[in-house]
N, C-alpha and C positions, 0 to 999 in steps of 0.2 A: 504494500500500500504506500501511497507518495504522500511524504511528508508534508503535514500543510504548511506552506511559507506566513510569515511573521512579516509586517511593514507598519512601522511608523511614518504617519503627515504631518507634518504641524501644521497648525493653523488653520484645521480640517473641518472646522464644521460649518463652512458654507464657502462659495463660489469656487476657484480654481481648486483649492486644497480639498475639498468635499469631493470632486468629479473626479482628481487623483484617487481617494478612497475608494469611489464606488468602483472606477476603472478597476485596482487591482483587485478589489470585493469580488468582481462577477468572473473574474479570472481562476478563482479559488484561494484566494490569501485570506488570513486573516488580518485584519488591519486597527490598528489602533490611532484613533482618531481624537492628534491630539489640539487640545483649545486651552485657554484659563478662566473661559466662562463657561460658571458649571452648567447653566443652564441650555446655552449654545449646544454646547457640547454634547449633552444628553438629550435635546430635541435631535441633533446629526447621526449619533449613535441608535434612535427609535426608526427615524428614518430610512437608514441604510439598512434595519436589520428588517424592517419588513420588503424592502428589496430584495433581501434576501442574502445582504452581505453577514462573512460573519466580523461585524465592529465588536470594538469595547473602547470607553472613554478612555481617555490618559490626561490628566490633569496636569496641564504643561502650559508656564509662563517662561519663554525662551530667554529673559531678561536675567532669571533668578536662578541662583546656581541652587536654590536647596529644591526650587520647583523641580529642575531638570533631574538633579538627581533621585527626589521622590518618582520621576518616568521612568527614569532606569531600574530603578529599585522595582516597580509594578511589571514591565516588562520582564524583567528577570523572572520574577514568581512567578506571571503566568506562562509565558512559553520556554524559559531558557536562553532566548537567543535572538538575534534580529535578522533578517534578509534585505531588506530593505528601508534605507531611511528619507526619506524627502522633507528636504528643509523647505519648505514654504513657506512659514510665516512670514508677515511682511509689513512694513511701512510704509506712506509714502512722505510725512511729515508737509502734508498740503503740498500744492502746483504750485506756488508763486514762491520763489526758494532764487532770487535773484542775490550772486555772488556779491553784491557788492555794498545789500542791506540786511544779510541775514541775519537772523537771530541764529549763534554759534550753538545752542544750547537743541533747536531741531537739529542740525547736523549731527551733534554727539548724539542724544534720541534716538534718531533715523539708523547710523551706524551700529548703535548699543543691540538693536533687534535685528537688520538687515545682514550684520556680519557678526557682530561678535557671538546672538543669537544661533547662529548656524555652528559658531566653532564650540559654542559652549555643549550644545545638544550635541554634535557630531563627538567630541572628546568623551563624551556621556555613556554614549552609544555601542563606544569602540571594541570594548571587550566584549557584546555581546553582538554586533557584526562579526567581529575574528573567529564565533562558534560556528558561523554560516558555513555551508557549503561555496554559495554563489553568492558572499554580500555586494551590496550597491548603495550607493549613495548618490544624491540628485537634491543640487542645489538651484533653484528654482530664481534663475535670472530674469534678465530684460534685453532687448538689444539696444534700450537706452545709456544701459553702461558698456556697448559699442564705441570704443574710440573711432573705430573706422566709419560706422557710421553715423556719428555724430558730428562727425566734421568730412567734408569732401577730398575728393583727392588732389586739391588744390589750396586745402584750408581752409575754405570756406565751410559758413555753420550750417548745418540743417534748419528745416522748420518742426518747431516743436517747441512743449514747455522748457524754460530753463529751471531744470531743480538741481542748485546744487547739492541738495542732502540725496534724494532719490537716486538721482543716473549716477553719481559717482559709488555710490554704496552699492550698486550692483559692477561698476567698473572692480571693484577691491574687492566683492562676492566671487568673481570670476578669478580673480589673480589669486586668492585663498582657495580655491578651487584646484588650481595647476600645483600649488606648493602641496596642499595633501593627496596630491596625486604621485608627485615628485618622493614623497616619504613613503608612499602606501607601496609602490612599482613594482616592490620585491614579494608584493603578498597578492591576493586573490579579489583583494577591494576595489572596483571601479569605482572614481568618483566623476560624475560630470557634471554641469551645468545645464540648463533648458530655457528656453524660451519660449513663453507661453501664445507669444504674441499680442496683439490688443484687443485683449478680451473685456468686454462688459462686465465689471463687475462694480461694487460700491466702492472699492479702493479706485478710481477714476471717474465715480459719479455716472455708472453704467452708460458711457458713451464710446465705447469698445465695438468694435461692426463682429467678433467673435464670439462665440460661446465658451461660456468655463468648461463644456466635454470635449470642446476643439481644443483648447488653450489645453488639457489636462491630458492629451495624446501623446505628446514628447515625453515628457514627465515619465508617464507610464512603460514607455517602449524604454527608458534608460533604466528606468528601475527593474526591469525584466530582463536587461543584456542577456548574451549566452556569453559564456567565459571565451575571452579573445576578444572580447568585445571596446570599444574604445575608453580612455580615460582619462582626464583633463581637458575634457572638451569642453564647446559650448556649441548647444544645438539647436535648431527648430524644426520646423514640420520641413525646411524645403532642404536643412542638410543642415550642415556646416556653418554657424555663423563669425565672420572676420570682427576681431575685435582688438 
């Protein structure tokens, strides 16, 4: 009989992080769906399980080192082990995030969840990835923190918001990305990044032309690698994204 796979989401109970759940849910994993509101959380978890996924809450504030480690401690007891982890949670610290009147205090904010959030939960994790057969990890980018495509190939800017906390914080998501890939090389851990695309969700005031099951297809296909599979990348639906 095939062992059932184990996968942690953050920031899972609703829009793109939700649609990652249910993706790997109908696949046959089990998935732990995790939020810091208890109620979120357990309305996504009633949800997903009359779909038919098998969820269970995990009560996770990406911010907090005793939160995280209260997730690892619960994943440990119930399954032993992880397969898969996707960092989703995410900020954007509002659109109007102009370099030259910021408030420094959204930047620290924006980065404390968008990166440090990912390395805290991934360092969390790590021992019970290493139990996996096939672990993976999927850190859940933008191609806003695209340097190539944020600027031309002549220097010139693109159009779009300027956020200094948002696009950078996923430029330094994707570079944290290659370095635990760099460390991990010699083991069985793929780590890569995804891009969801611009999808509709409340984190951009649902003006996205994508859906969070479209936005939630890359995600899923890298948390699923077969071994050989790529590592330090950053990806989306059409391949390869240059960054």
């Amino acid at each position: 009989m095939t062992e059932t796979k184990i996968a942690l989401v953050t920031g899972a109970n609703k829009g793109i992080g939700y649609e990652i759940a249910a993706g790997l849910g109908a696949l046959g994993w089990s998935v732990g769906v995790g939020a810091r509101d208890d109620a979120r959380r357990e309305e996504a978890v009633t949800r997903l399980r009359a779909a038919g996924v098998d969820a269970f809450g995990v009560p996770l504030n990406v911010t907090d080192d005793r939160s995280v480690a209260g997730a690892a401690e619960l994943i440990a007891n119930r399954a032993g082990r992880l397969d898969a982890l996707v960092n989703n949670a995410g900020i954007t610290g509002g659109w109007s995030q102009q370099p030259t009147s910021v408030d420094l205090s959204i930047i620290r904010t924006v980065v404390e969840t968008n990166v440090l959030g990912a390395v805290r939960v991934t360092n969390a994790m790590l021992p019970l990835l290493r139990r996996s057969a096939a672990p993976r990890i999927v850190n859940m980018s933008s191609t806003v923190g695209s340097l190539a495509r944020q600027s031309g190939p002549d220097g010139e800017t693109t159009t779009g918001p300027v956020a200094v906390a948002y696009a950078p914080s996923k430029t330094f998501l994707n570079a944290v990305t290659v370095q635990y890939a760099r460390e991990l090389a010699d083991t069985n851990i793929l780590i890569n990044a995804a891009c969801p695309g611009f999808v509709a969700t409340d984190l951009n005031g649902f003006r996205g032309v994508r859906s969070p099951k479209e936005g939630a297809a890359t995600a899923i296909r890298l948390a699923t690698l077969p071994d050989g599979g790529p590592t330090g990348g950053f990806f989306e639906d059409a391949g390869v994204v240059p960054w």
